[in-house]
C-alpha positions as CSV (number, residue, x, y, z in Angstrom):
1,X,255.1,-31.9,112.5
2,X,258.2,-31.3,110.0
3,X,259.2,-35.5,110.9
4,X,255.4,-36.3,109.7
5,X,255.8,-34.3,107.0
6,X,258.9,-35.5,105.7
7,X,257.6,-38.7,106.1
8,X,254.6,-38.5,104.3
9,X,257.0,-36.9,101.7
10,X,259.5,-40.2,101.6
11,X,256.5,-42.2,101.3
12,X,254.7,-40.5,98.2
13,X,258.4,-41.0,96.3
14,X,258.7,-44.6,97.5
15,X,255.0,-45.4,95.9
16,X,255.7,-43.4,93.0
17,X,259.4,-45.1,92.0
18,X,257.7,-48.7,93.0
19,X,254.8,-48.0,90.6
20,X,257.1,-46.2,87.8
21,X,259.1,-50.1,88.4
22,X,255.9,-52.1,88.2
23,X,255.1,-50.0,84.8
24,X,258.2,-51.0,83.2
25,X,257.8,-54.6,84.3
26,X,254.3,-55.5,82.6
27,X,255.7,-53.6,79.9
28,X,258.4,-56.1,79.7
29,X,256.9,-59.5,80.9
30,X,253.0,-58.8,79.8
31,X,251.4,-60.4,76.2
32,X,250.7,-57.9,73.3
33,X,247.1,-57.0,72.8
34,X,246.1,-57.0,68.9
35,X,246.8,-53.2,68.3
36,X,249.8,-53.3,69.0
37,X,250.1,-56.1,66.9
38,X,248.8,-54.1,63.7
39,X,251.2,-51.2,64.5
40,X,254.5,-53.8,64.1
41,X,252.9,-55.2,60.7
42,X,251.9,-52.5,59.3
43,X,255.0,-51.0,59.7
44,X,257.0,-54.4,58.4
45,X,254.9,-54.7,55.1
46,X,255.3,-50.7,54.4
47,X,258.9,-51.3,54.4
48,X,259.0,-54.8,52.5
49,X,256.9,-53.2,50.1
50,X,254.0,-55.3,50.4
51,X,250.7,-53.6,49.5
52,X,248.6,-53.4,52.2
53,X,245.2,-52.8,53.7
54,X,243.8,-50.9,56.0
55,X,246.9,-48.2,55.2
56,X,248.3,-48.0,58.4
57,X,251.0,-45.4,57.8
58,X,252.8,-43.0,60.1
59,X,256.1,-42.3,61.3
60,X,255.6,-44.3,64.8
61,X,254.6,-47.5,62.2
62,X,257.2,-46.9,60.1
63,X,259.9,-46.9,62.9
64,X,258.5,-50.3,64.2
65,X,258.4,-51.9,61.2
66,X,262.3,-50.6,60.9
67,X,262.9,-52.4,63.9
68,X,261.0,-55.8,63.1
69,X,263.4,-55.7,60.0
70,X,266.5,-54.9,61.8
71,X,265.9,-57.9,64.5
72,X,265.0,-61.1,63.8
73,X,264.1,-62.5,66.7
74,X,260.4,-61.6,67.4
75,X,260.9,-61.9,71.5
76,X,263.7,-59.5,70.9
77,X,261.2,-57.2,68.9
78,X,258.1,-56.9,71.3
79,X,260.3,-56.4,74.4
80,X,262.7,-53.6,72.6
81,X,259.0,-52.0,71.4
82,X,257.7,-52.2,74.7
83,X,260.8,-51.1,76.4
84,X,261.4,-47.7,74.3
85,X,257.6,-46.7,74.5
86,X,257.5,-47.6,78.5
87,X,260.4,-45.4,79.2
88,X,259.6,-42.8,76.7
89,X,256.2,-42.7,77.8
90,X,257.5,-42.5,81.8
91,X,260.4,-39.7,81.0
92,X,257.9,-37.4,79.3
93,X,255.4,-38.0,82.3
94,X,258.4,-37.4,84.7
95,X,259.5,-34.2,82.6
96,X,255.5,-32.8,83.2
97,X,255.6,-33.8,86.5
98,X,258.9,-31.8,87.3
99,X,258.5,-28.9,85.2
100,X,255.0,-27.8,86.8
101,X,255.5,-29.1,90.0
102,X,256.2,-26.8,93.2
103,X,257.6,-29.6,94.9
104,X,259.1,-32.8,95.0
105,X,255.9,-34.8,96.4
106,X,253.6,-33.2,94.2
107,X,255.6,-34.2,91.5
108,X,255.5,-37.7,92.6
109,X,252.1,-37.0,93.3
110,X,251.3,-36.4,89.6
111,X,253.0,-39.7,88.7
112,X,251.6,-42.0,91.3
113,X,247.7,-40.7,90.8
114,X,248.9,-41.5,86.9
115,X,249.9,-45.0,87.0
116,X,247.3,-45.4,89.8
117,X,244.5,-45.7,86.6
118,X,244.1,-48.8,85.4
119,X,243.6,-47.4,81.9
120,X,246.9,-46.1,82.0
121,X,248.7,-48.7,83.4
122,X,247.2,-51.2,81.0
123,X,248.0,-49.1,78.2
124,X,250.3,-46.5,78.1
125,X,252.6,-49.2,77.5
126,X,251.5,-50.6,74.4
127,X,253.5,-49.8,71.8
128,X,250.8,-48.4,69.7
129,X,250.7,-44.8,67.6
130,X,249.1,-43.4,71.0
131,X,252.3,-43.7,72.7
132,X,253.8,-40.9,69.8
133,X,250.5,-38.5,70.5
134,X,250.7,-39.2,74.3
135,X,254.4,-38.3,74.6
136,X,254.0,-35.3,72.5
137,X,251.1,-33.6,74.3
138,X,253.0,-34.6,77.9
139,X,255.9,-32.7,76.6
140,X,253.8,-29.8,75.4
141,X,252.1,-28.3,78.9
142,X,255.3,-27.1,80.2
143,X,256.3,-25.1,76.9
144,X,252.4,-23.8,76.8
145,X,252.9,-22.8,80.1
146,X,256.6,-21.3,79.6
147,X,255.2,-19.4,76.4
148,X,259.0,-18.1,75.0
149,X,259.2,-17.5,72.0
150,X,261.4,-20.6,71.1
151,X,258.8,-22.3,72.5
152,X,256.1,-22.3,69.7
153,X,258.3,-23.2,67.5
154,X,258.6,-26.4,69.3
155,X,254.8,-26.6,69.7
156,X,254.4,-26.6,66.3
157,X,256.5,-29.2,65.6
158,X,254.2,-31.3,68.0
159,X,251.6,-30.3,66.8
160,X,252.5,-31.2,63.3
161,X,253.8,-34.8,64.2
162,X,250.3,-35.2,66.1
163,X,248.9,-34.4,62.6
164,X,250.5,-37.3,61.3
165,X,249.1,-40.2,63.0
166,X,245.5,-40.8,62.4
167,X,242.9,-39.2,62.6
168,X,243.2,-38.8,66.3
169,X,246.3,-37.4,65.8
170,X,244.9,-35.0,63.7
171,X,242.4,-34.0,66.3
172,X,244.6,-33.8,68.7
173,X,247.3,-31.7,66.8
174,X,244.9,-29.0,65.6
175,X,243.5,-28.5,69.1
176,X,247.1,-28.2,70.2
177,X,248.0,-25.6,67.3
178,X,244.8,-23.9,68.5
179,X,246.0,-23.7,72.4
180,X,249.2,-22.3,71.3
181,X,248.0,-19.5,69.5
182,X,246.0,-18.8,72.3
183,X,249.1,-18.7,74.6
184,X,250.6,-16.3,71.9
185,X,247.9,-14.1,72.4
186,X,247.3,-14.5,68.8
187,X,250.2,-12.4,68.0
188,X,251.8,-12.8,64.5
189,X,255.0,-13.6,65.5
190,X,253.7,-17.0,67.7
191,X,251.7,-17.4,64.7
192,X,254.0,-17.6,62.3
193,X,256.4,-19.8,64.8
194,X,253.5,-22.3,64.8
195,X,253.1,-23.1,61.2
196,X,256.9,-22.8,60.2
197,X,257.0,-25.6,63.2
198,X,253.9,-27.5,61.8
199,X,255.1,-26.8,58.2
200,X,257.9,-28.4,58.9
201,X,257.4,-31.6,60.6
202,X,254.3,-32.5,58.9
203,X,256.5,-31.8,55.1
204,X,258.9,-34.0,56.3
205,X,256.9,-37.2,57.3
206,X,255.4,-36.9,53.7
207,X,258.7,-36.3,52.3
208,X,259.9,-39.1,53.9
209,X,256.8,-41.3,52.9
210,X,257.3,-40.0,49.2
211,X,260.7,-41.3,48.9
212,X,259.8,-44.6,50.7
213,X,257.3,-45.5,48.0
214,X,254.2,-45.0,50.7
215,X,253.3,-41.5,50.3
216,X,250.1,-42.8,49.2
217,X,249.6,-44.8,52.2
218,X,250.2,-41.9,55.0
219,X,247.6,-39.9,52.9
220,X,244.9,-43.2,52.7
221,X,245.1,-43.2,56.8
222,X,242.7,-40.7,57.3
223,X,240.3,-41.1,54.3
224,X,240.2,-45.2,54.5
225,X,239.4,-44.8,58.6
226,X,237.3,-41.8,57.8
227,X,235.0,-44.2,55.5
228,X,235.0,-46.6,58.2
229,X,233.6,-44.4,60.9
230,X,230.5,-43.1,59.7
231,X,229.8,-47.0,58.9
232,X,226.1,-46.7,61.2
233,X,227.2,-51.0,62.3
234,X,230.6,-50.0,63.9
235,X,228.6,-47.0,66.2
236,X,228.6,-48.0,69.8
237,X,227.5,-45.8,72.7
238,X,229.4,-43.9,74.6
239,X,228.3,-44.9,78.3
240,X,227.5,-48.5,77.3
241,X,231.2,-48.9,75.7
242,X,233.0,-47.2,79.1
243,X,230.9,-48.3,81.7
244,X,233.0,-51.0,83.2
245,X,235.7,-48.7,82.8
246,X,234.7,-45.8,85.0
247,X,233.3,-48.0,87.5
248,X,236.9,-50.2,87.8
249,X,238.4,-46.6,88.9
250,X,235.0,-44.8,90.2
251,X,236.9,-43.0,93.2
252,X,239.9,-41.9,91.1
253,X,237.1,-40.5,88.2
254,X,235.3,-38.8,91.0
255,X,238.7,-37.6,92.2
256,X,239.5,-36.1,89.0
257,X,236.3,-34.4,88.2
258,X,236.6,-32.5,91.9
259,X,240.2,-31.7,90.6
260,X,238.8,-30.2,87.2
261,X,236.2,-28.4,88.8
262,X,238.0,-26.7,91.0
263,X,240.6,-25.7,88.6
264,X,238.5,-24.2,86.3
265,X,236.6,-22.5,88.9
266,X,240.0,-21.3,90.4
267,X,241.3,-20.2,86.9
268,X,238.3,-18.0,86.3
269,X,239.2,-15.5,89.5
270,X,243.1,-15.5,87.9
271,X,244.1,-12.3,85.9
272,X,244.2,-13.8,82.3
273,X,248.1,-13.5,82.2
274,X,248.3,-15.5,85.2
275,X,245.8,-18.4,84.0
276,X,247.8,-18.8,80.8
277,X,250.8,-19.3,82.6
278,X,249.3,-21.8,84.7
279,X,250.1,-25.7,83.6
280,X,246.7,-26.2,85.0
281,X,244.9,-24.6,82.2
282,X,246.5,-26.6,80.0
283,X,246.1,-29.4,81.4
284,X,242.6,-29.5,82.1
285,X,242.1,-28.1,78.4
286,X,243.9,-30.7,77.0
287,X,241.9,-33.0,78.8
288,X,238.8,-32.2,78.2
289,X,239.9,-32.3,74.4
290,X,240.6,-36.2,75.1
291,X,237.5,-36.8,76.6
292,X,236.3,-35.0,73.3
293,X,237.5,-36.7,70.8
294,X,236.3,-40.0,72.9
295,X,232.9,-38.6,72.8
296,X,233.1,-38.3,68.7
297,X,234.7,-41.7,68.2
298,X,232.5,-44.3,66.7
299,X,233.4,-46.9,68.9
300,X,235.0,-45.5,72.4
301,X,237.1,-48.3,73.7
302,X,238.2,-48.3,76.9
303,X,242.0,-47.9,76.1
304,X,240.8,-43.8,75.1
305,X,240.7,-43.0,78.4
306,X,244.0,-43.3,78.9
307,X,245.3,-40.8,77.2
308,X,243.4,-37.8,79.7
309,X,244.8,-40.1,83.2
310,X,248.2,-37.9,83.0
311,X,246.4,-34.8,82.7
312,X,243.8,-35.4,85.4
313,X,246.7,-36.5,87.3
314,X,248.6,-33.4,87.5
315,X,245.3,-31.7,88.5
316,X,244.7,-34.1,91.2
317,X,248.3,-33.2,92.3
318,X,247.8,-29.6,92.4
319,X,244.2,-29.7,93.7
320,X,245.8,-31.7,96.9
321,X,248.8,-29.4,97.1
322,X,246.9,-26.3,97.4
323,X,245.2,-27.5,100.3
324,X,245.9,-27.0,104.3
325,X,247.4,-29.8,105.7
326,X,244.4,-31.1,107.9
327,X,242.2,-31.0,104.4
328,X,244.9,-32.7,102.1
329,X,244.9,-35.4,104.6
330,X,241.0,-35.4,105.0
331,X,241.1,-35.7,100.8
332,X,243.8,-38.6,100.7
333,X,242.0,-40.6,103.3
334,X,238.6,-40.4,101.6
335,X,240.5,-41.2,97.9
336,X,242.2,-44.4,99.8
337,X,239.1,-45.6,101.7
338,X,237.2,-44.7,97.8
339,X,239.9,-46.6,96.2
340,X,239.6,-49.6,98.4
341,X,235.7,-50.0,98.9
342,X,235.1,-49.5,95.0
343,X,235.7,-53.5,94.6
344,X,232.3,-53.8,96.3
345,X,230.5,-52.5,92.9
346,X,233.4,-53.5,90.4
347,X,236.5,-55.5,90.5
348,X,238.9,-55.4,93.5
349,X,241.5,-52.0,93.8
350,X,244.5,-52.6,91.3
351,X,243.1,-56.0,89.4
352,X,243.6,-55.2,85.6
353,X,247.2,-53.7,87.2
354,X,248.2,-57.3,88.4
355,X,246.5,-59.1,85.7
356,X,249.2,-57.7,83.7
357,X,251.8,-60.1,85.5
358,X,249.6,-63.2,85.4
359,X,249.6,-62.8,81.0
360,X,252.8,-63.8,80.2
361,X,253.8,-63.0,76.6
362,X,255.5,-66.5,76.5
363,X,253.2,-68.5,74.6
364,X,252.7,-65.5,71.3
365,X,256.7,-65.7,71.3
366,X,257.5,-69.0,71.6
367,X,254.6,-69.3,68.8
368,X,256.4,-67.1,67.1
369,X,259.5,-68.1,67.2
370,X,258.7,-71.7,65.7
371,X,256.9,-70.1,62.7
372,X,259.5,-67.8,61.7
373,X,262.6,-70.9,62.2
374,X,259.7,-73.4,60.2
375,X,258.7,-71.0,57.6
376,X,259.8,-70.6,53.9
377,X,260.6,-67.7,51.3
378,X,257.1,-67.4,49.7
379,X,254.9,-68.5,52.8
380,X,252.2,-66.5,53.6
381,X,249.9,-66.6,56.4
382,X,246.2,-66.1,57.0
383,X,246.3,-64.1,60.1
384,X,244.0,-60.9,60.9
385,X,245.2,-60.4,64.2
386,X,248.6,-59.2,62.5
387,X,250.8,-61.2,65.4
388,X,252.2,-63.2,62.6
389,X,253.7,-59.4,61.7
390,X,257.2,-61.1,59.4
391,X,255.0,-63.4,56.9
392,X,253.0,-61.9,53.9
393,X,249.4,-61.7,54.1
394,X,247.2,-64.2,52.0
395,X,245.0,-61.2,50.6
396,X,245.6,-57.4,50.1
397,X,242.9,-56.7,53.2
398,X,243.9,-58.5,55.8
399,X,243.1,-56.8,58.7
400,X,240.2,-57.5,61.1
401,X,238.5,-56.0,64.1
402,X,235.3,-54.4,65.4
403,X,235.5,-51.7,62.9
404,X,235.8,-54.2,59.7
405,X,234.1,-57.4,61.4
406,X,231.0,-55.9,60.1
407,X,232.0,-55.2,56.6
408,X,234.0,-58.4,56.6
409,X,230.7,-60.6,57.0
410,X,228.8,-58.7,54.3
411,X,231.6,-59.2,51.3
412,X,232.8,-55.6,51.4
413,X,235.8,-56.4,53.1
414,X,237.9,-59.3,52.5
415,X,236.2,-60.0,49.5
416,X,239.5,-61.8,47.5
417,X,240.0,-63.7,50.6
418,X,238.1,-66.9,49.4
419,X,239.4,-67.6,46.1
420,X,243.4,-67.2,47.8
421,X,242.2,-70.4,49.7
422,X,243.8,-72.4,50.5
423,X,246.3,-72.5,47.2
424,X,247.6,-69.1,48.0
425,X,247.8,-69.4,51.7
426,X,250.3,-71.3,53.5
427,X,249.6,-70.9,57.2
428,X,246.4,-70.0,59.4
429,X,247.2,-68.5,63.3
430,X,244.3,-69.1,65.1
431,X,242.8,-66.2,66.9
432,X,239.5,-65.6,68.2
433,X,239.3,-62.8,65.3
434,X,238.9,-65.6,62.8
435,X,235.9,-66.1,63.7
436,X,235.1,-62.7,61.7
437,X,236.2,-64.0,58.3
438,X,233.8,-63.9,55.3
439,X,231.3,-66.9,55.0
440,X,233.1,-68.2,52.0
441,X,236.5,-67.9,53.7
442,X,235.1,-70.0,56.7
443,X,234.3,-72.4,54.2
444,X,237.8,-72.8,52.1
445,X,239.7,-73.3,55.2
446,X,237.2,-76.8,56.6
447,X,239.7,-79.6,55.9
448,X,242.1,-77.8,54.0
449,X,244.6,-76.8,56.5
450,X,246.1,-79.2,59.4
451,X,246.9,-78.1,63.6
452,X,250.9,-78.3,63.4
453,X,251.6,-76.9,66.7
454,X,249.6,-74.6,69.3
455,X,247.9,-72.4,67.1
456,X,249.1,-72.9,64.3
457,X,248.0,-74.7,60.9
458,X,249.5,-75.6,57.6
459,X,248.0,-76.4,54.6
460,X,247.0,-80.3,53.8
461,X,249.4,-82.1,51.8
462,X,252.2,-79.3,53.3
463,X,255.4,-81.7,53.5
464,X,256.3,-79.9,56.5
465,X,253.8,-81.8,58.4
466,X,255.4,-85.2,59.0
467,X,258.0,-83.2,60.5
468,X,255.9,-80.9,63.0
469,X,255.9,-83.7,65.5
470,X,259.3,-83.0,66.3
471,X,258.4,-78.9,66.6
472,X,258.8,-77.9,70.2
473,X,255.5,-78.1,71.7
474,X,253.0,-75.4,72.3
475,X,250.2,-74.9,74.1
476,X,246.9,-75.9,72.4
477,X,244.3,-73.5,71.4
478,X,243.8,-69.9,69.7
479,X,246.3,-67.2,70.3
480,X,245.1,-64.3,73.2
481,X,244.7,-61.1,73.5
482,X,245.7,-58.9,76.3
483,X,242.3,-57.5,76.1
């Protein structure tokens, strides 16, 4: 019995290092999806001092755009971006794992079922402003469920760098100040603690943002994408937007709703000290605050449900730990036989984990790296995917995606656009999200710009083009998309 269970034990490690490996591999090999892409360029024109719209400013924006200055090299860029959030991302899900864990397997445990969600997988290593909020709130259910003093001074300081990115942030960060003071009991002391700690973190972002020149910017973030969301065109619902996604991990949903049951229904027979020092409770709180603010979104992608997988996870984990041996095998084999049949109604077990090795980032870098060595001072590109993040837009709004397509085709987005065409636009990258350009744009751009290489285009007449022949070639077509 002790050989089988040190066995099983050795096994749950091995599967949770290999897929903690396999995480920082996509993260290092796969192609950037078009968020991420907005994150680096917004950041890069913030600090170039380029105005800008949609204002994308925060301090996880700001810090990329700090890097996409400091190196030139865009390959260098993406893989240090995705490198920093992947392991930053993985060490705050290892620190959770640790710190609630009452052993080393069901630490693992918490990993594995984490990285076992394609969600997750696909995008806890984007380097978007999710990865900030996600770090912060993984760091913040050990120190809920410590409750020292010290402690919520920390917790405000979380929650008042959640407050700082987005609106989601500022969800997120107001239901975290909101937990803490009910760990504190609501006593004045935790209380106070909190806000110094929010205060504080929040006055510095702005005070930093002030002396940049932006502070305008990090204040437009929540009213311009405010204004967008109660746009009734960008309103999709809820079940018809996440369908495809709960059925692609149907038995590990189904294993985390008996997980969240449970723990609720085994916090209610706690003494109330007890349940508050259980990193359950937290857990499943913050969780359900995910699913929330997923709810209220206008438009839930799939990517939103990522940000619940690590703590459903550690619930899973527990859930299992807590039972007897005979049942916790009973459990693992219906999960695995779950995990495995569920290609029968959806794709096959682990597909969107190794379609991350079969998009190679090659092609957006290698693009990339020919526009920025063929490019002049004073080029600017038309490019509302942002992946073109170290050239100058062609108009002020230059952004576009399901949440500005609409506005885009009815003239109240974009509307400059035309009349910078094609005189005051050097370069087009062709991405699919052209195809959500105002009319009149469409129009400006037939004839007037010529394929140089791959996906990109110059301008007729530009005298670059009787070189481009000699431009290393690319493949042909519009620029992808992870997703």
């Amino acid at each position: 019995m002790v050989t089988r269970h040190r066995a099983a034990v050795v096994a749950v490690l091995a599967l949770s290092a290999s897929a903690s490996a396999a995480f920082l591999a996509a993260a290092a090999l796969r192609r950037l999806n078009f968020d991420e892409a907005l994150a680096l360029r917004s950041g890069w024109l913030l600090l170039a001092g380029i105005p800008a719209e949609p204002p994308f400013a925060m301090p996880f924006t700001i810090l990329l755009g700090a890097l996409a200055h400091a190196a030139a090299d865009p390959g260098t860029v993406f893989l240090l971006a995705r490198l920093v959030v992947a392991l930053a991302v993985l060490s705050a899900l290892a620190v959770l794992a640790i710190r609630t864990a009452g052993s080393s397997a069901e630490a693992a445990a918490t990993v594995l079922f984490t990285l076992l969600q394609a969600g997750f997988f696909v995008h806890g290593l984007e380097f978007r402003y999710d990865a900030a909020i996600l770090v912060s709130l993984l760091l913040a259910i050990p120190l809920l469920a410590r409750g020292r003093e010290p402690d919520f001074v920390v917790l405000g300081v979380f929650s008042g760098w959640l407050a700082t990115h987005h609106i989601k942030g500022l969800f997120l960060g107001g239901v975290l100040l909101a937990l803490a003071a009910v760990r504190g009991r609501g006593g004045r002391r935790a209380l106070v603690r909190l806000l110094a700690g929010a205060a504080a973190a929040a006055g510095i972002w702005f005070a930093v943002a002030a002396a940049l020149g932006i502070g305008g910017a990090a204040l437009g973030v929540y009213r311009s994408f405010l204004d967008v969301s109660v746009q009734p065109e960008v309103r999709a619902g809820l079940w018809e937007s996440l369908r495809a996604a709960f059925l692609r991990d149907a038995a590990w949903w189904v294993a985390a709703l008996v997980a969240l049951v449970t723990t609720f229904a085994d916090l209610r027979r706690r003494p109330a000290e007890e349940a508050l020092r259980a990193p359950g409770l937290w857990a499943a709180l913050l969780s359900v605050a995910s699913f929330a603010f997923t709810a209220l979104h206008p438009h839930p992608w799939p990517y939103l449900l990522s940000l619940p997988a690590p703590f459903l996870a550690l619930l899973m984990s527990r859930w299992l730990a807590g039972l007897r041996p005979r049942a916790r095998r009973t459990a693992l084999a219906a999960f695995v036989l779950a995990f495995a049949a569920q290609g029968l109604t959806s794709s096959p077990p682990l597909s969107a984990h190794f379609a991350s090795f079969r998009a190679s980032r090659s092609t957006q870098v290698e693009t990339l790296r020919l526009l920025r060595a063929v490019s002049w001072p004073g080029d600017t590109i038309l490019d509302p995917s942002g992946m073109a993040y170290f050239l100058p837009p062609c108009s002020r709004q230059w952004y576009l995606d399901t949440l500005f397509g609409e506005a885009a085709r009815r003239g109240a987005w974009m509307a400059d656009l035309p009349s910078a065409l094609p005189e005051g636009c050097t370069w087009i990258l062709d991405t699919y999200r052209l195809q959500w350009l105002p009319r009149a744009a469409w129009t400006r751009t037939a004839g007037r710009y010529v394929v140089a290489r791959g996906s990109l285009a110059l301008r007729a007449g530009d005298p670059r083009l009787a070189a481009a022949r000699s431009w290393p070639p690319l493949p042909p077509g519009a620029l992808e998309s992870f997703w």
